[in-house]
C-alpha positions as CSV (number, residue, x, y, z in Angstrom):
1,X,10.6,217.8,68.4
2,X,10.0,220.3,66.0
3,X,8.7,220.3,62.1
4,X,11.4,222.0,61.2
5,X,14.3,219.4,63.1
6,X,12.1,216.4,61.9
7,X,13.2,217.9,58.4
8,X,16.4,218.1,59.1
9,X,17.2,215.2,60.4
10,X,15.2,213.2,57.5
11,X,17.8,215.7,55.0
12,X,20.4,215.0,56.6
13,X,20.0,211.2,57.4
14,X,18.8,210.6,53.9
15,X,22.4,211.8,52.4
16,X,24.1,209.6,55.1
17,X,22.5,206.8,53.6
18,X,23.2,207.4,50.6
19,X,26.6,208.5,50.8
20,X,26.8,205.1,52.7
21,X,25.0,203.1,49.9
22,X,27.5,204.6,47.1
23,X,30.5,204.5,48.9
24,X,29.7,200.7,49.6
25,X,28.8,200.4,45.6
26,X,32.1,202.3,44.3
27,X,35.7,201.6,44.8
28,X,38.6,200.6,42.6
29,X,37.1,197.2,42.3
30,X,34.1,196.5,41.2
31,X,30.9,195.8,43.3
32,X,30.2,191.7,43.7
33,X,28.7,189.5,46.1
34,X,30.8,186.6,45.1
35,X,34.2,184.8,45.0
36,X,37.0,187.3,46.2
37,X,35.1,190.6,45.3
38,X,32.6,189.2,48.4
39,X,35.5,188.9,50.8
40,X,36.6,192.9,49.9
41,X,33.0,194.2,50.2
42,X,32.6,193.0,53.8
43,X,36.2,193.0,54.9
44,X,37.2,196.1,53.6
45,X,34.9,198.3,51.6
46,X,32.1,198.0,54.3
47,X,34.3,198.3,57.6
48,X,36.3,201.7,55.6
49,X,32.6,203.5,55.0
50,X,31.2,202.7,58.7
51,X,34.5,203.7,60.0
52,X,34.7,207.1,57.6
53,X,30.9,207.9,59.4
54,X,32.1,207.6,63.2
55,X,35.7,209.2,62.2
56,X,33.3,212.3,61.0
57,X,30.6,212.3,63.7
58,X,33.1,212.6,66.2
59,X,34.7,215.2,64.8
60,X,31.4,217.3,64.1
61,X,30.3,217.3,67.7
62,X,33.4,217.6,69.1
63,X,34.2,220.8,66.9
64,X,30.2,221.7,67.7
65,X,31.0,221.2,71.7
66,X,34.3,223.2,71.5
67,X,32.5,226.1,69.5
68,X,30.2,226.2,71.9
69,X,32.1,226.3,75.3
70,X,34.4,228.9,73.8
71,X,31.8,230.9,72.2
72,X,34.1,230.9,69.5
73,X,33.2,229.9,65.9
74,X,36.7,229.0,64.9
75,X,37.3,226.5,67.9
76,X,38.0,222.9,66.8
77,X,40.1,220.1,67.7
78,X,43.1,221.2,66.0
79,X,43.0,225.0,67.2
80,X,42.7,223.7,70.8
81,X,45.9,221.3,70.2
82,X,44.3,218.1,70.6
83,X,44.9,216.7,67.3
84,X,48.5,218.1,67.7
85,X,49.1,216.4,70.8
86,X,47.9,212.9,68.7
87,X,50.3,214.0,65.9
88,X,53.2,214.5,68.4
89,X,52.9,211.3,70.2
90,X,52.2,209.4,66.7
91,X,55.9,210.5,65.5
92,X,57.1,210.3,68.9
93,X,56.5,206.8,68.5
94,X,57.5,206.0,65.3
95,X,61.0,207.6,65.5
96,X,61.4,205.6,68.5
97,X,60.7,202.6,66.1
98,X,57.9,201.3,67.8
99,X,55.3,202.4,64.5
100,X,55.4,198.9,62.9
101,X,54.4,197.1,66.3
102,X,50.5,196.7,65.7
103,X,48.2,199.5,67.7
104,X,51.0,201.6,68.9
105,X,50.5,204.5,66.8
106,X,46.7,204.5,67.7
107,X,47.5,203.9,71.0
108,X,50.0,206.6,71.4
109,X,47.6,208.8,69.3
110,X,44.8,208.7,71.4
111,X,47.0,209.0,74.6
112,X,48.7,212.0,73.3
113,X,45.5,214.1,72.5
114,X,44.0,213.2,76.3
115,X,48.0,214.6,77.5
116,X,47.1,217.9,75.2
117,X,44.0,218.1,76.8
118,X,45.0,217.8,80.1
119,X,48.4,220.4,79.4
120,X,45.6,223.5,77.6
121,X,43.2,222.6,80.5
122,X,46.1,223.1,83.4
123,X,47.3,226.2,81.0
124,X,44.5,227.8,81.0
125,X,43.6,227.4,84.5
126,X,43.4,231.2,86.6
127,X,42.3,230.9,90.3
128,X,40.0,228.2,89.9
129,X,38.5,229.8,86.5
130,X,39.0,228.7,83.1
131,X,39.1,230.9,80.6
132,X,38.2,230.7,76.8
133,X,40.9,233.1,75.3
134,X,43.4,231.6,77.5
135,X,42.6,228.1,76.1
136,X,42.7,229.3,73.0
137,X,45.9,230.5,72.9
138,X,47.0,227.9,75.2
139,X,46.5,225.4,72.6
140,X,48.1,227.4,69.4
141,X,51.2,227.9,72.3
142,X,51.1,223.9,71.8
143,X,50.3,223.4,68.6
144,X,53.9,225.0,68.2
145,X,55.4,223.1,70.1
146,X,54.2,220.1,69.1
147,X,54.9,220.4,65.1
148,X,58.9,221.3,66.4
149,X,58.6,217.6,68.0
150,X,57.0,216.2,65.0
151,X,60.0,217.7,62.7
152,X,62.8,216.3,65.0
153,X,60.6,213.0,65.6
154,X,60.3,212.9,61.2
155,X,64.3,213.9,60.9
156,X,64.9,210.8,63.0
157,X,63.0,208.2,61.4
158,X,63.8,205.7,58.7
159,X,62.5,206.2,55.1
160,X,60.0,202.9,55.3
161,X,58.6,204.6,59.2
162,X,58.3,207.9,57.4
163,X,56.4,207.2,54.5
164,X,53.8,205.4,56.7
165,X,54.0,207.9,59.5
166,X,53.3,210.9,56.6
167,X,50.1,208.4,55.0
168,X,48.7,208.7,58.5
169,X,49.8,212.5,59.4
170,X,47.5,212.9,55.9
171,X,44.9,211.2,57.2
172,X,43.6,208.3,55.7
173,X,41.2,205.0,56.3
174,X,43.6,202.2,54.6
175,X,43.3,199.4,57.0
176,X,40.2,200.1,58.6
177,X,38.8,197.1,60.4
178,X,35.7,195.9,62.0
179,X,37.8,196.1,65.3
180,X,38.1,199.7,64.5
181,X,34.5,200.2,63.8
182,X,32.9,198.7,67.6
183,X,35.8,200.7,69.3
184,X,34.9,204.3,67.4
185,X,31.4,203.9,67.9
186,X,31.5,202.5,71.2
187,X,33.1,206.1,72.3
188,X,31.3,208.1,69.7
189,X,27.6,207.0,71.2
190,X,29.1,207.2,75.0
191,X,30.1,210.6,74.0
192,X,27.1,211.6,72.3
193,X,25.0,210.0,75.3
194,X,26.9,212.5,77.8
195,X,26.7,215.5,75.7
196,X,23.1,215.4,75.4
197,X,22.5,214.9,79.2
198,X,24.6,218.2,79.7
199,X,23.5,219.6,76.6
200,X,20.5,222.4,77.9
201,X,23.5,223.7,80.7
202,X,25.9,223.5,77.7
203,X,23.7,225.6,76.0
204,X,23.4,228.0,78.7
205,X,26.7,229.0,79.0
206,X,27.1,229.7,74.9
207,X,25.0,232.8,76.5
208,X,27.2,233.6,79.2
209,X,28.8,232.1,82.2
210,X,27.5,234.7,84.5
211,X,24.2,234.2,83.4
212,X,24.6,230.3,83.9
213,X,25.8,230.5,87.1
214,X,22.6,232.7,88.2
215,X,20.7,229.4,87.2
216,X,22.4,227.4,89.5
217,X,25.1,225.7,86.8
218,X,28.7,224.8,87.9
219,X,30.3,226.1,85.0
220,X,33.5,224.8,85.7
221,X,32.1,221.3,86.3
222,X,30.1,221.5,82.7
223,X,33.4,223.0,80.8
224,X,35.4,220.1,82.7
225,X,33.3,217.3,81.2
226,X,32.6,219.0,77.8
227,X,36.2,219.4,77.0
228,X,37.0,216.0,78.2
229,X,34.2,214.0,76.4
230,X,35.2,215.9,72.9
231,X,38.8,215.6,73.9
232,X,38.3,211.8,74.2
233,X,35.9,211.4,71.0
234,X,38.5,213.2,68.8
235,X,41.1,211.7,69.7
236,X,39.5,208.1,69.1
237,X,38.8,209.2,65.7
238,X,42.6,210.5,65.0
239,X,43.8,207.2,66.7
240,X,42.0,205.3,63.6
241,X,41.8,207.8,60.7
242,X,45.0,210.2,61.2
243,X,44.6,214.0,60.8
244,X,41.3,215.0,59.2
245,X,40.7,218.7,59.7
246,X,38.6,221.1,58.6
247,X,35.5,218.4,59.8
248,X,35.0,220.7,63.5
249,X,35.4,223.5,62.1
250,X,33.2,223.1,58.6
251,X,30.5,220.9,59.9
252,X,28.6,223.0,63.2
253,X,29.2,226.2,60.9
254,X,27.4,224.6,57.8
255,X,24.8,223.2,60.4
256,X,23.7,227.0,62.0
257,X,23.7,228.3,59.0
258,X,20.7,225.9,57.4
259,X,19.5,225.3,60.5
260,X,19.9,225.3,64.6
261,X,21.8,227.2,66.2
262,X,20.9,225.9,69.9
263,X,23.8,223.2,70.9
264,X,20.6,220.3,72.2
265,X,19.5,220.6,68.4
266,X,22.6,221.0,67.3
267,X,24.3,217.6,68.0
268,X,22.2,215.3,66.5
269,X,22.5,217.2,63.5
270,X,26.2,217.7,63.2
271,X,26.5,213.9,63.8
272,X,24.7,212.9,61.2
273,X,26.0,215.9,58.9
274,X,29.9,215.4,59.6
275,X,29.2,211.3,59.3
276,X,27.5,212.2,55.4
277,X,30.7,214.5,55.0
278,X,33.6,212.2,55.7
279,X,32.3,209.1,53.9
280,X,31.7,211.4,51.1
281,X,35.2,212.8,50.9
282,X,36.4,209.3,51.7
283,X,34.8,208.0,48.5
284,X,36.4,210.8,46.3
285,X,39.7,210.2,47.2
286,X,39.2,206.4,46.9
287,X,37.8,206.9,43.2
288,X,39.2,209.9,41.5
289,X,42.9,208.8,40.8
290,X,42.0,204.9,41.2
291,X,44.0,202.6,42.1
292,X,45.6,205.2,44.1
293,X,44.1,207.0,47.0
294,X,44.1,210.8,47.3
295,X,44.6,212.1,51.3
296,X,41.1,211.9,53.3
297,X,42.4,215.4,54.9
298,X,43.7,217.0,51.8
299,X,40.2,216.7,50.2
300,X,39.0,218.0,53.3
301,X,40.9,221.2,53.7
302,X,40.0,222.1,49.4
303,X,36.4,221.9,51.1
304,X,37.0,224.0,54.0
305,X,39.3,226.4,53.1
306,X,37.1,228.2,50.0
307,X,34.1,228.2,52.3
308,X,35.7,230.0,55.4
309,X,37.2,232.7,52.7
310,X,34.1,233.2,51.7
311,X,32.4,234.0,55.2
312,X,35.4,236.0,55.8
313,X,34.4,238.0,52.7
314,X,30.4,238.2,53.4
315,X,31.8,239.6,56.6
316,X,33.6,242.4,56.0
């Protein structure tokens, strides 16, 4: 390992800490260890920051494995349609009235971004070859699609399904448990385990397929189980936290721009960096308008959208 990662990772796990520390400390009740205040530190405050840190790890690498298959810096979960396949199957079920039984929206959720992955994969699919600019378009072609569902899926649903449907279509960690917590991180360190074995061929073919294949890679085979291990990762994280864009996309792009560029270095980092964002933004929108709770991806998308204009500016 280098100086100059050591750094790095010391930065950027010293702000997850204490983005972790302060959004334990603040919230719209103040910070005790006893009586009642004790049970919402540990059963809630504690649970929501942990969870807020997988929800935007996951994410990070995700949008960091996607940009790097595609060779494309605007690739992310929600370009590629696997958010929007969650979203689908989330309204799916609760216009079908099923959203009030416990664990069907995350179940549906999760099952309906693998079902996007699987439709942009077969989509994109040309004699045995997959390619980028077909899966690309492939998942906007969805995307589509899948927000005509969601309107007639919303049109169809009672007020009291709505509201709670919109809460999570905003994306937001109300309710997070420590249930919640084990199952996110349980897939989030499985998926950062298999990236990282794969990660030097991964890198490899963010210089060119041809020149991968030249090295003895099976690029297909690499694209097969990059795809499906960020597919799977994001769409644990939507199952629990909703829609949170802007993470992907925002994250890896904020990471090569400070520091690596090379996907093995890059990982680690944009764990730890998309973990330090989300609890960060989750804190915000717990405090600023307490009681009330401002929308996780709201915040989110003020962050992202400013910066993105403003590399679209430096590049012209």
């Amino acid at each position: 390992m280098t100086g100059g990662m050591l750094r790095a990772l010391l930065v950027l796990g010293a702000a997850l800490l204490l983005a972790l520390v302060l959004g334990v400390m603040f919230g719209a009740t103040p910070l005790s260890f006893t009586g009642p205040a004790r049970t919402i530190l540990l059963e809630l405050r504690l649970p929501r920051v942990l969870l807020a840190a997988a929800v935007g790890a996951a994410l990070a690498i995700s949008g960091a494995t996607f940009q790097t298959l595609l060779r494309n810096p605007l690739a992310d979960p929600f370009i590629l349609g696997v958010s929007g396949g969650a979203a689908c199957a989330a309204a799916i079920v609760t216009a079908a009235g099923a959203g009030r039984i416990p664990g069907a929206v995350p179940a549906a959720a999760f099952a309906g971004a693998c079902a996007a992955t699987v439709a942009v994969f077969l989509l994109a699919r040309r004699r045995e070859h997959t390619d980028p600019t077909r899966l690309l378009l492939s998942g906007l072609v969805l995307n589509a699609l899948f927000s005509a569902v969601i309107m007639i899926a919303f049109s169809l649903s009672t007020q009291s399904d709505l509201t709670a449907a919109l809460r999570w279509m905003m994306g937001s960690l109300f309710g997070a448990s420590w249930s919640s917590v084990a199952l996110l991180s349980t897939v989030l360190l499985a998926a950062l385990v298999t990236l990282s074995a794969i990660a030097n061929d991964l890198r490899m073919i963010a210089f060119g397929e041809d020149d991968a294949r030249s090295r003895g890679i099976d690029v297909e085979r690499m694209k097969l189980i990059g795809f499906g291990v960020a597919s799977i990762a994001t769409g644990a994280a939507v199952a629990v936290s909703g829609i949170i864009g802007f993470v992907g996309l925002l994250v890896p792009h904020l990471i090569r721009l400070a520091w690596r560029r090379d996907f093995r270095f890059l990982l680690p980092l944009c764990a730890l960096g998309g973990a330090a964002l989300m609890v960060s933004a989750d804190l915000v929108s717990r405090v600023v308008v307490a009681p009330s709770e401002l929308p996780i991806g709201a915040f989110t998308a003020l962050l992202g959208v400013p910066f993105f204009l403003s590399l679209l500016r430096r590049a012209r």
